[in-house]
PATORKE-397638 format. One record per residue (C-alpha): x, y, z; residue in one letter. Coordinates in steps of 0.001 Angstrom, whole numbers, padded with zeros to 6 digits, always signed. Layout:
N
XYZA
...
END
This chain:
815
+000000+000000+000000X
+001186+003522-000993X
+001593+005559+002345X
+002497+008582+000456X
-000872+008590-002119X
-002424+012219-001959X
-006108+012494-001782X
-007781+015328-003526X
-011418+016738-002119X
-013732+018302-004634X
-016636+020755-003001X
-019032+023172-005194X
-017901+026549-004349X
-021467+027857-005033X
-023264+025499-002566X
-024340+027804+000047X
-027329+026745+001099X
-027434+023799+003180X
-031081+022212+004584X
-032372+021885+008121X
-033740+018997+010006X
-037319+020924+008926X
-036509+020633+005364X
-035165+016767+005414X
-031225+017748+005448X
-028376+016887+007144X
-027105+019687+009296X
-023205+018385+009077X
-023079+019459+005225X
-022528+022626+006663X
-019409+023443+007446X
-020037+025574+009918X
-022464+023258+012055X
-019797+020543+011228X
-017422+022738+013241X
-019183+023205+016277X
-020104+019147+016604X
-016664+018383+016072X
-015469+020685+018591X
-018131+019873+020766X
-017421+016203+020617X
-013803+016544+021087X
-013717+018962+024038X
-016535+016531+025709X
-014301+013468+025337X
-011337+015152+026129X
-012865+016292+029354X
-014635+013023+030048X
-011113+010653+029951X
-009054+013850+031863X
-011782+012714+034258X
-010766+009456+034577X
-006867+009452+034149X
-006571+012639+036772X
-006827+010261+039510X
-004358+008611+037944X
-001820+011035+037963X
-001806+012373+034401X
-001435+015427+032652X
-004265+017022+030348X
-002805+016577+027668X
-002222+012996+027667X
-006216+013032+027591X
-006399+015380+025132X
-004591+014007+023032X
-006147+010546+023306X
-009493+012258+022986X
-008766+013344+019382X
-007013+009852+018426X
-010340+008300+019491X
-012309+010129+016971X
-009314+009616+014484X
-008809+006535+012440X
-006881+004360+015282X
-010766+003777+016738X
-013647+005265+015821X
-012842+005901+012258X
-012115+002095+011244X
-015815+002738+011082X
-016242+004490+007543X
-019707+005785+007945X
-019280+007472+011320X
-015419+008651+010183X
-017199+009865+007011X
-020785+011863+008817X
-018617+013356+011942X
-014792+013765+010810X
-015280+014318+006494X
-011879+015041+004493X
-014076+018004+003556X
-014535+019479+006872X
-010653+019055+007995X
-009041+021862+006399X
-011334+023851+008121X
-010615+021732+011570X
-006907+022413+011298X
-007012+026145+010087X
-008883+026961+012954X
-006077+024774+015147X
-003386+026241+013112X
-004558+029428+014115X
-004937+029130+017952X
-001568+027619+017966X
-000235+030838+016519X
-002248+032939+018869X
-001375+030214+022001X
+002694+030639+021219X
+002468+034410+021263X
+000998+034373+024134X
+003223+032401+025966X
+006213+034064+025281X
+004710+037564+026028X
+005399+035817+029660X
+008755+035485+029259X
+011141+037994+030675X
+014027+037559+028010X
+016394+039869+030654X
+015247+037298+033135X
+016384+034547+030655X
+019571+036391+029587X
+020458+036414+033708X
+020313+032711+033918X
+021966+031613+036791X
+025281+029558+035980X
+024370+026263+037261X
+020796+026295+035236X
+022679+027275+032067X
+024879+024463+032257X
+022559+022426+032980X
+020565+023549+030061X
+023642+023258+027473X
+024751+019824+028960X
+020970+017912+028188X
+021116+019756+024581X
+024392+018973+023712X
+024701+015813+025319X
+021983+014326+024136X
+022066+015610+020502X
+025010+013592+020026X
+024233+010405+021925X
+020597+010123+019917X
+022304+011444+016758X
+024891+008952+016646X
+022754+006048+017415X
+020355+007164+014959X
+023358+006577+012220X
+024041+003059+014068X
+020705+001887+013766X
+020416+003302+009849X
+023553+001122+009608X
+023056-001848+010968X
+019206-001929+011703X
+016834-003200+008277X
+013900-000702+008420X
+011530+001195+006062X
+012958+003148+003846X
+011159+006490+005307X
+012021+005826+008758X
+015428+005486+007581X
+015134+008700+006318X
+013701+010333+009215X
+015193+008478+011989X
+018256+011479+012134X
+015703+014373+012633X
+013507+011858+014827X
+016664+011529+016959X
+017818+015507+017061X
+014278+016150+018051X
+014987+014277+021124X
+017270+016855+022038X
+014640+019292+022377X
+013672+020892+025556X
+010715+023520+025153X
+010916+026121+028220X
+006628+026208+026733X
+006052+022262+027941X
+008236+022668+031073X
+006005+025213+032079X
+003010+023967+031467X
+003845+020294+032867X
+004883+022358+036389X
+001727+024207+036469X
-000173+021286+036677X
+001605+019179+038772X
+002049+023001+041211X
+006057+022820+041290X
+006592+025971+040018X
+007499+027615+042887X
+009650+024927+044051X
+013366+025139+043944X
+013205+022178+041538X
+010714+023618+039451X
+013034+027099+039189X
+015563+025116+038147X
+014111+023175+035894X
+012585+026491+034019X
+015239+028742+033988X
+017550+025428+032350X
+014798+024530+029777X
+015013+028608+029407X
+019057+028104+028153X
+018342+024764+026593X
+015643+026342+024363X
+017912+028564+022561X
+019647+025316+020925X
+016416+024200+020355X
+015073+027082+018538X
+018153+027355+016797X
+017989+023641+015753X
+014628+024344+014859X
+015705+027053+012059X
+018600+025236+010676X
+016329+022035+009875X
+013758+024409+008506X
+016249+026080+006176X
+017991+022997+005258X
+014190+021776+004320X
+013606+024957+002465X
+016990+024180+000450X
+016721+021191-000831X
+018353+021379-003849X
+021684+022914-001634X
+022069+025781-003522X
+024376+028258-001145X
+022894+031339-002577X
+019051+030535-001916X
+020781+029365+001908X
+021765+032536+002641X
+018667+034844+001447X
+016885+032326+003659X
+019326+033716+006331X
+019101+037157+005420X
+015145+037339+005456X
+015155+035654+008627X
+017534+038802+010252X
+015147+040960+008130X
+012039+039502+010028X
+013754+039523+013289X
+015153+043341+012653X
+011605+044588+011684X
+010500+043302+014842X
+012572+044950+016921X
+012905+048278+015320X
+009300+048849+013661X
+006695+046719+015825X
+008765+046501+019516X
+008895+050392+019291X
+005432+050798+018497X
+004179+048696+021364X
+006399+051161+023471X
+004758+054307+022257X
+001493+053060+023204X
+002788+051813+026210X
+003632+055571+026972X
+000565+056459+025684X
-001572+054307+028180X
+001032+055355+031542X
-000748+055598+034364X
-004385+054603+032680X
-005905+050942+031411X
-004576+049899+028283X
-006670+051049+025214X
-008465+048165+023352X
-007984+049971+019915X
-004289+049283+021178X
-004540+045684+021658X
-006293+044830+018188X
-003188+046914+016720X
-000904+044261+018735X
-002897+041125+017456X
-002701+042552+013835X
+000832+042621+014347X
+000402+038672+015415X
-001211+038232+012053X
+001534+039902+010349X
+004413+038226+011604X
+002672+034827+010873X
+002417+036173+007119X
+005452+037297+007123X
+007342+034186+008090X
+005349+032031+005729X
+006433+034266+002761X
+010136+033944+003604X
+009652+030324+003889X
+009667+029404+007876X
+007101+028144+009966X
+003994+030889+010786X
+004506+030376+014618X
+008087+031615+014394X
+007347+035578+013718X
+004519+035587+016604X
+007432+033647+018482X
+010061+036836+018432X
+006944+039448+018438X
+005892+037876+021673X
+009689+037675+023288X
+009615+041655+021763X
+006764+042782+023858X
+007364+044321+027527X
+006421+041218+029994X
+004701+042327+032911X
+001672+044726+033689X
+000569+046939+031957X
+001239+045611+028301X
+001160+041990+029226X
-001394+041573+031485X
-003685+043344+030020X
-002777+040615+026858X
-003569+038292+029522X
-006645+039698+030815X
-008145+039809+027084X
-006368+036628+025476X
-005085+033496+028019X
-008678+031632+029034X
-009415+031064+025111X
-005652+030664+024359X
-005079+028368+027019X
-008657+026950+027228X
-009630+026598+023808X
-007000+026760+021435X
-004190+025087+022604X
-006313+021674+023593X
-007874+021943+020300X
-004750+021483+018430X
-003483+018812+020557X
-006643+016827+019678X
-006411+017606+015895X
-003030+016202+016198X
-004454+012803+017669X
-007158+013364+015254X
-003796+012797+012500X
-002738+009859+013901X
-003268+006455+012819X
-001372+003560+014889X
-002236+000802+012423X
+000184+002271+010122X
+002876+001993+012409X
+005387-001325+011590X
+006610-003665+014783X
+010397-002664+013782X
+009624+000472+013076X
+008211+000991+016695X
+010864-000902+018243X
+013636+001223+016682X
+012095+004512+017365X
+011501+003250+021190X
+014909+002685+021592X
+016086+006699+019917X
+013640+007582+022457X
+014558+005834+025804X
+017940+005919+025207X
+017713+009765+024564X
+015875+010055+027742X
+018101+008313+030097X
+020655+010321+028715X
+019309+013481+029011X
+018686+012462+033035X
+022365+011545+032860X
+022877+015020+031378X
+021458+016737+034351X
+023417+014576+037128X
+027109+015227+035143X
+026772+019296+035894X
+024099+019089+038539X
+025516+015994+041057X
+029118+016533+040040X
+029903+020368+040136X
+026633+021916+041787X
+026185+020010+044931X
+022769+018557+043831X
+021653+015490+045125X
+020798+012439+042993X
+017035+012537+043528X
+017130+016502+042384X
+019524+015493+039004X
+016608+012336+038869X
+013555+015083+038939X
+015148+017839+036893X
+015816+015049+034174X
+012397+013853+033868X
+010446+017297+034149X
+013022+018022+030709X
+012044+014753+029269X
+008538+016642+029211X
+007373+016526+025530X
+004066+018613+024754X
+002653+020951+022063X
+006554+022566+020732X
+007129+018859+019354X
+004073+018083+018202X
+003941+021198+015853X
+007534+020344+014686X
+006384+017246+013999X
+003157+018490+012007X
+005388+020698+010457X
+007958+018001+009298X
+004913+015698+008419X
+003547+018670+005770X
+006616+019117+004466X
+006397+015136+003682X
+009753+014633+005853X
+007631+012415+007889X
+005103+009886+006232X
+001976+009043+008166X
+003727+006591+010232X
+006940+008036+011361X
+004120+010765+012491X
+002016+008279+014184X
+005095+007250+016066X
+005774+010409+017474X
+002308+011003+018837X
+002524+007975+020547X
+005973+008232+021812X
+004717+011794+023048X
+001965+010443+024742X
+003697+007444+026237X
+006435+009631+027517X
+004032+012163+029632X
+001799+009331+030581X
+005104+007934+032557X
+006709+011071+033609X
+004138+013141+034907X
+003102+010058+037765X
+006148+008889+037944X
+007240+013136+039742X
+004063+013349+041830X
+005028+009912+044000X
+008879+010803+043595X
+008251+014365+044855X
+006321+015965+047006X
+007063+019535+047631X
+005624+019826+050859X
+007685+017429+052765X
+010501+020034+052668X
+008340+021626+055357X
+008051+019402+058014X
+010023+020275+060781X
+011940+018358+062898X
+011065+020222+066319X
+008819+022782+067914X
+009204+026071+065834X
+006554+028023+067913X
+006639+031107+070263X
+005042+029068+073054X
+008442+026511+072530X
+011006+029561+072321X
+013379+030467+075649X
+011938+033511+076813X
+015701+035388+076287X
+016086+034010+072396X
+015589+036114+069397X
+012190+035921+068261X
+011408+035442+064419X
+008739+037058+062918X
+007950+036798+058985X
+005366+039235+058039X
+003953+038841+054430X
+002651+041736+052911X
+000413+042124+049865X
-001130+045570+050308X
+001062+048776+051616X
-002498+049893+053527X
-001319+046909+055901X
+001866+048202+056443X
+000731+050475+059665X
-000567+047448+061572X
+001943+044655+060663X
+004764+047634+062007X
+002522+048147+064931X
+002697+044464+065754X
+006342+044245+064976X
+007029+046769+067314X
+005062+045596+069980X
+006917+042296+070115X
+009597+044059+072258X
+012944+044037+071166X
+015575+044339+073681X
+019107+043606+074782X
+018018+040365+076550X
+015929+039481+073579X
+016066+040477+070039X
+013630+040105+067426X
+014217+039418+063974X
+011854+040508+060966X
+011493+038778+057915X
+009594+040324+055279X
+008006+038710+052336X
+006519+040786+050086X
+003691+038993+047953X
+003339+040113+044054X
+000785+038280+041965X
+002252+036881+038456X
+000650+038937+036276X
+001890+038776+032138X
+004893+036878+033515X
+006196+033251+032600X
+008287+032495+035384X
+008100+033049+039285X
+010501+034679+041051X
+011810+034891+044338X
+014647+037792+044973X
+016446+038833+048265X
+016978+042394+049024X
+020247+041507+050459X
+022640+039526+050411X
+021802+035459+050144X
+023482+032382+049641X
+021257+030813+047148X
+018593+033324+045605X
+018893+036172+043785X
+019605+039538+045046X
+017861+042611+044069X
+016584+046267+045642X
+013279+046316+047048X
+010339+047721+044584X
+008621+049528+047359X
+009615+052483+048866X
+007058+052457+051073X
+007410+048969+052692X
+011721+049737+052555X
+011506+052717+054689X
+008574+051159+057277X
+011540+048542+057476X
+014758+050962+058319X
+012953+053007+060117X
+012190+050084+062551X
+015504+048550+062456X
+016733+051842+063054X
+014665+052505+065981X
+015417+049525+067403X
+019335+049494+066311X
+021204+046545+067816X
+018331+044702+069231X
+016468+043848+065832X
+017391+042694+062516X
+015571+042796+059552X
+015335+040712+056256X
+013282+041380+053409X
+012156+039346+050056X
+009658+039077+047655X
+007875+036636+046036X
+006428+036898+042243X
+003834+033977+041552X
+000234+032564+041255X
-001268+032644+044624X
-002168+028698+043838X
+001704+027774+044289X
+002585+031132+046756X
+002293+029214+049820X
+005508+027616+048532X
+007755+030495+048948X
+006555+031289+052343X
+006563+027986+053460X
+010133+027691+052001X
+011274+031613+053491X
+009548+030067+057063X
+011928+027243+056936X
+014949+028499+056077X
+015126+031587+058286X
+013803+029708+061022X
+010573+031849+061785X
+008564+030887+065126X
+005477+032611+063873X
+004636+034219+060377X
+001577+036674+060021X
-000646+036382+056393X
-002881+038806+055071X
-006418+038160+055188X
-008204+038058+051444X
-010520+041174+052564X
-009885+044743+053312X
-011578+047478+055556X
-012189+050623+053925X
-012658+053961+055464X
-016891+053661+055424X
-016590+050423+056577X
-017537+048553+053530X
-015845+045418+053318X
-013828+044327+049753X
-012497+040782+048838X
-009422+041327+047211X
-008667+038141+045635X
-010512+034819+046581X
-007098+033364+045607X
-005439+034464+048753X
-007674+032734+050806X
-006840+029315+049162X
-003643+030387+049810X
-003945+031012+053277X
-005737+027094+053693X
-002831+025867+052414X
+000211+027944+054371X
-001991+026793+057648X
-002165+023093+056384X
+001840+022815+055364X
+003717+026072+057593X
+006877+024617+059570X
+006280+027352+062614X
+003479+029225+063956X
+001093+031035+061569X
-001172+034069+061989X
-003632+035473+060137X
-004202+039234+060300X
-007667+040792+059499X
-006726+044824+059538X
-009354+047424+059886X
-006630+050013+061212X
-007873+052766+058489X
-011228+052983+060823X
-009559+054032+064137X
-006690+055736+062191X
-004304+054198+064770X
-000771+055609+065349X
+002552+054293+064835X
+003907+052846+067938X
+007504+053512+066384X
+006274+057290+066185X
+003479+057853+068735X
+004212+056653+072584X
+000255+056095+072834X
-000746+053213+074658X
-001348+049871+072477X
-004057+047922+073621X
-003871+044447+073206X
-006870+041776+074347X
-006585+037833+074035X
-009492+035872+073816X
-009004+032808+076070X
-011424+029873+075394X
-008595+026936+076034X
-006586+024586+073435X
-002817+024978+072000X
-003704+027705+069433X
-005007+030195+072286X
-001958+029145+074522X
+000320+030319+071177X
-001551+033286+071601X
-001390+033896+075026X
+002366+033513+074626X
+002974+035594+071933X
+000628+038719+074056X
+002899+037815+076968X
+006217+038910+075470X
+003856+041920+074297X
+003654+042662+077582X
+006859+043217+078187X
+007022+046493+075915X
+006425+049866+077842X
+003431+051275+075631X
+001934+047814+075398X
-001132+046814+077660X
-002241+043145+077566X
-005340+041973+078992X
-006002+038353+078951X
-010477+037548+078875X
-010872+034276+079778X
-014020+032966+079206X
-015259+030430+081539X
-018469+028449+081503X
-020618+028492+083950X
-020748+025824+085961X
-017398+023377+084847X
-015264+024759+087762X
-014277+021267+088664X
-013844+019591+085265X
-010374+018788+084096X
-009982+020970+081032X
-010554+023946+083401X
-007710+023412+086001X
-005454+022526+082540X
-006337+026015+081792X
-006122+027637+085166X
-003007+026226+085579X
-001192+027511+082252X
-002843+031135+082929X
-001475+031019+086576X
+002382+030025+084829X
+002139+033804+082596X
+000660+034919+085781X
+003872+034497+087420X
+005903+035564+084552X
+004140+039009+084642X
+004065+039495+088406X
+004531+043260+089234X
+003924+043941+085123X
+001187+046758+085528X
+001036+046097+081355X
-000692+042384+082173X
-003951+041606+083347X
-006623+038420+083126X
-010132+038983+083068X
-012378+036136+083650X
-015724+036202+082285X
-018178+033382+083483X
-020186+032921+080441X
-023853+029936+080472X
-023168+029550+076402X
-022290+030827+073315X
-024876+034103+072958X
-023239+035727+076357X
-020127+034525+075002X
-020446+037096+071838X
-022748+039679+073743X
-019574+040205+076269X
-017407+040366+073312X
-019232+042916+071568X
-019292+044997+074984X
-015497+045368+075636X
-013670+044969+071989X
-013610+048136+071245X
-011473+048909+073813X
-008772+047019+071862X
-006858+048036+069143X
-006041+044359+068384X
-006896+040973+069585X
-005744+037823+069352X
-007259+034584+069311X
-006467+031020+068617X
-007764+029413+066003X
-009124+025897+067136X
-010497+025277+070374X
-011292+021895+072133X
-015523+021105+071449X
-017088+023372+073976X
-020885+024439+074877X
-019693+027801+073988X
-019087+027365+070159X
-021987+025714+070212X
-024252+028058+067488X
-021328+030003+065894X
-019811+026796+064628X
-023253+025957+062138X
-022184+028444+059208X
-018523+029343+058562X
-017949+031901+055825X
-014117+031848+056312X
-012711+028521+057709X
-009149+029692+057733X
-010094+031420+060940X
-011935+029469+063323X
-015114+029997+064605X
-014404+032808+067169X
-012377+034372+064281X
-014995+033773+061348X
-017393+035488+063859X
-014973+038498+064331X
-014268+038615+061080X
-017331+039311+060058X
-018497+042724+058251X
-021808+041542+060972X
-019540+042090+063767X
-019273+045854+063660X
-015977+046822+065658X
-013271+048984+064714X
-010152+046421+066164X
-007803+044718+064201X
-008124+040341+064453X
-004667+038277+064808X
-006061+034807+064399X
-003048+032061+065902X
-002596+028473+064707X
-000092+026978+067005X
+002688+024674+064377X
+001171+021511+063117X
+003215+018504+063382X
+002022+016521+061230X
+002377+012446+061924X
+003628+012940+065131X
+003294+013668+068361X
+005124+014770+072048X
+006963+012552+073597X
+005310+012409+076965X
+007796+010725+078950X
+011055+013345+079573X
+012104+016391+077810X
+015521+017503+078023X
+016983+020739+076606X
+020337+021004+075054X
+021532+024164+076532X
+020537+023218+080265X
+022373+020283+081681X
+019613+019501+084369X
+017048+017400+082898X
+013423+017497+083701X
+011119+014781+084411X
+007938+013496+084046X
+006596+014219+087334X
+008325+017397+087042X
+005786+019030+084304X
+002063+018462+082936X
+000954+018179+079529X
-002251+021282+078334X
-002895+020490+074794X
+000602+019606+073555X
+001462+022597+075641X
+004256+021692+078098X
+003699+023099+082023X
+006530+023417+084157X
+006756+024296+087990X
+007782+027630+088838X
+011258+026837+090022X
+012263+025004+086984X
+010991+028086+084838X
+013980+029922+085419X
+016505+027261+084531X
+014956+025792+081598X
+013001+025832+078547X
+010905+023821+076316X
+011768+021779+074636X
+009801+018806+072816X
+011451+015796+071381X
+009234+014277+068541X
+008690+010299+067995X
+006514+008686+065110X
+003195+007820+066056X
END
């Protein structure tokens, strides 16, 4: 059978008028109602088998792909008539346009993300990283490709092929990386910023490679002159984007300073998409490649880029680019494919992907200090193949350098490869285990004369006041320092890659001057006030809000932080109206709670209605109230208000709310007895007082709250609290369950009260709990035993002559 025979499809271009079901026609001679069912079908199955495999641990577009190659001739379309009413040769030029078209759109948009300075300032290790899985395994897969053409009988097309099979093998696309992190939410993950920024260094072989097979292609007959005006119109193309369309983006960049981005503007930018396309298919390269350089032209970043985003990434990324994927399976036909031939391009293919792993260990393990499991992960997140090879091979199969089965055979190496890699990383890698800590990382756990960490992440400069107010009023002094870290949180907005900088000096990250003025000077002006008794770091983060909860986590951990204080996903504003900034931040939030290695707190700021002072200006009094219902999350509280107490303009007054009649019950001496221990602490401290409130349920609970909060300018609470009559009712609805009940409830734009909320979750350790038996400390030779101390919650007790000789400290067994 001829693989190569051409089919020819004859249509009446003066048929326009095609019958309804009301007038006895078929519908599907339309083309246009042929379209939408075929799209329709498509996305539907698509959807349906991502349904099934997610569980599994794959990627979309292994089922997207496999939902097109079900409709294509490797299943459903052995059957003639249903291949011939749903999938015509007549209506698949108007299938792939359409495809052919979102791709170009889907590429530009995609590198409009891309910072090329960012790419250009590549650290060292991910560029030769990036060089070593290019080079190394272009050469490896190139020269077996020659061995097997050698000494390996095949089909005279695959024979042909087989080298440009092989040097596509070589390929890493920084595109697929990206997308196969997204899903499996890496990104943020020192892995996943190495494994971008070297696909970054390795894609400028590939493109290159890319070119030079394209040209080559284009000059067949190896004529030198016809080479090099395929050269020259190639700098032409490249030279009129930069110095014709690149400055005109500029001026209306200018143009739009300060003001939304003019829509008349971004039709002139996706003219210029069109134009590029046409303009690399007239000098004889592929129509992606001119929206390609256009895209890497265009200033990443707001304003230009994400207002492209705003107007063009759902139908980009939601439409178009699984489209073309399925049109691709659509092409693909695995009854064509030969046993030898399958067996010879499995082996170009595994033995290019082992080697490109072994690529990553021989820089990574060898010079960078990586460890074998890192080398093992950044080699198969490169192995990724996605929608950059299956164009090239579309590409090579129109330009008949691939026949219908050597394109088969890359479809289904594609999809064989992502259908191992992408379960294989999520039970090889889990990026929260990083965060587990070993130990106790909590204030309540902390030696009353260590430094005390504090990371403060900040989103909004309106929160700036009451995040320095708290800062402050964690007392630093001689006999115990505080030290500030400061994440700043920037949502990725018309940006590829995620960043996280330092704004000082750092061993591993990137250093860089703080964007904000505003948040720079609240931070000198407090390590200034508070010269040799504070220190202050600062950092910022630039990513999704999905993945943020990373870099916190990751900032938490390696500065050590016993407590770290998150915005809350609403702000105040003057009237008292209440705004949700971004639902994302409240995911967020869930998930810094659920994975945080220390202490984390959750700050709901109404300081612009009281107009509060800062304490690092103003020596008002700062009134601080903890709400006391029992459990470790209000004893983290309670410990963090007690070193509060210490400060001169701080006043600390602990409620405790009691229920009425459980004087004798257990929980209640617990209690008693770790409010009588920071009773002690603060004897003679005029700045510390308890308040007990004896409370029959929930209602007088909130009634009693309502009467003496706004005497506060902020309280604390923990929070989870042990089951209780007194959540009783306010536990039935939640509107925001990062918070508690008792915090939900304060939270509320119901609960009318001008005082800002610091809602405390005491450290989770996950899997494990306190050893119950001893606890010994490192830096106190005398050891304390079990009859010694009493266990509140996880919380350890000690007697009041041990308190002055030792701290806590928990040693942690598996359950």
């Amino acid at each position: 059978m001829d693989v190569n025979r051409t089919i020819l499809v004859c249509q009446n271009p003066h048929s326009y008028g095609y019958k309804d079901v009301w007038h006895l026609g078929n519908p599907l001679d339309s083309p246009t109602s042929l379209l939408f069912v075929q799209l329709s079908l498509i996305t539907m199955l698509s959807q349906c088998i991502e349904v099934c495999l997610k569980p599994l641990g794959q990627s979309s577009l292994v089922s997207q792909i496999l939902g097109g190659v079900i409709f294509g001739p490797s299943v459903l379309g052995q059957k003639k008539s249903l291949a011939n009413a749903l999938f015509p040769m007549k209506g698949a030029m108007v299938l792939e346009t359409l495809a052919s078209f979102g791709l170009m759109f889907f590429f530009f948009i995609v590198t409009v993300k891309m910072d090329l300075a960012t790419m250009l300032r590549t650290e060292k290790q991910a560029i030769s990283i990036g060089l070593s899985t290019f080079l190394i395994t272009l050469v490896i897969s190139g020269g077996l490709s020659f061995v097997l053409k050698k000494y390996v009988s095949m089909d005279k097309s695959l024979s042909e092929a087989l080298p440009v099979i092989a040097m596509s093998q070589a390929m890493t696309v920084f595109i697929v990386v990206s997308v196969l992190l997204t899903e499996l939410k890496i990104l943020n993950t020192d892995i996943g910023r190495l494994a971008m920024s070297s696909a970054m260094s390795a894609d400028i072989g590939s493109f290159s490679l890319i070119v030079i097979i394209f040209a080559k292609l284009e000059n067949k007959g190896g004529n030198i002159v016809s080479l090099v005006w395929i050269i020259l119109s190639i700098a032409a193309l490249i030279v009129l984007i930069i110095y014709v369309m690149r400055p005109a983006v500029i001026w209306m960049l200018k143009r739009s300073e300060g003001k939304p981005v003019d829509e008349f503007y971004i039709v002139c930018i996706l003219i210029f998409v069109l134009m590029a396309g046409f303009l690399s298919e007239l000098i004889g390269q592929h129509f992606v490649m001119g929206p390609i350089l256009l895209g890497l032209a265009i200033p990443e970043g707001p304003p230009m880029g994400t207002a492209l985003m705003a107007k063009m990434e759902t139908i980009c990324h939601g439409f178009f680019y699984p489209i073309y994927l399925a049109v691709s399976g659509l092409k693909t036909n695995v009854f064509r494919i030969s046993f030898r031939s399958f067996w010879v391009v499995g082996v170009v293919v595994f033995v290019s992907s082992i080697a490109k792993i072994g690529a990553v260990m021989l820089p990574g393990y060898y010079s960078n200090n990586m460890s074998m499991k890192e080398c093992c992960m950044i080699g198969l997140i490169l192995n990724a193949r996605g929608i950059a090879e299956l164009t090239l091979y579309n590409m090579w199969k129109g330009s008949k350098l691939l026949t219908e089965q050597e394109f088969s055979l890359m479809v289904v190496s594609i999809l064989l490869v992502n259908a191992i890699i992408s379960p294989l990383l999520k039970m090889l890698y889990d990026p929260s285990e990083q965060y587990h800590s070993i130990g106790r990382c909590t204030i309540l756990h902390t030696r009353r004369d260590s430094e005390l960490r504090v990371m403060i992440c900040i989103h909004n400069n309106e929160n700036i006041p009451t995040l320095m107010n708290i800062i402050e009023a964690s007392y630093a002094s001689r006999e115990s320092m505080v030290g500030v870290i400061a994440l700043i949180l920037v949502e990725l907005l018309g940006r590829a890659r995620p960043l996280l900088v330092a704004h000082q000096e750092h061993d591993t990250l990137r250093s860089e001057p703080c964007s904000s003025t505003q948040i720079e000077n609240a931070l000198k002006q407090y390590a200034q006030q508070n010269e040799g008794y504070a220190s202050v770091q600062s950092f910022s983060s630039t990513s999704n809000f999905e993945t943020m909860h990373d870099d916190v986590c990751r900032i938490a951990l390696d500065k050590r932080a016993n407590i770290l204080i998150m915005p809350f996903h609403k702000r105040w504003e003057i009237d008292g109206t209440v705004q949700v900034m971004n639902r994302a931040m409240q995911i967020m939030n869930a998930r810094v709670l659920e994975k945080a290695p220390c202490s984390v707190g959750i700050l709901v700021d109404r300081g612009i209605l009281c107009g509060s002072s800062s304490l690092l200006v103003s020596r008002t009094t700062y009134h601080v109230a903890v709400f006391f219902i029992g459990g470790a999350d209000d004893a983290e509280a309670l410990a963090y208000s007690s070193r509060m107490a210490r400060h001169e303009i701080v006043h600390v007054t602990l409620v405790r709310f009691l229920l009425f009649g459980e004087e004798n019950s257990k929980e209640r001496k617990r209690d008693s007895d770790l409010v009588d221990e920071y009773r002690y602490y603060n004897a003679g401290n005029r700045h510390f007082e308890v308040m007990d409130e004896v409370v029959k349920d929930g209602i007088e609970m909130s009634c009693c709250i309502r009467r003496i909060i706004d005497y506060f300018d902020l309280v604390m609470v923990g929070r989870e609290h042990p089951e209780c009559v007194l959540l009783q009712g306010h536990d039935q609805w939640s509107e925001c369950p990062e918070l508690g009940t008792i915090g939900d409830m304060l939270a509320s734009q119901d609960f009318v009260t001008k005082a800002s909320l610091l809602v405390v979750q005491q450290q989770r350790v996950r899997g494990r709990v306190v050893n119950k038996n001893t606890t010994t400390n490192n830096n106190n030779p005398f050891p304390i035993q079990k009859d010694q101390m009493m266990m509140v919650n996880d919380v350890v007790l000690l007697p009041h002559d041990e308190l002055n000789r030792a701290s806590c400290s928990i040693s942690v067994v598996d359950r």
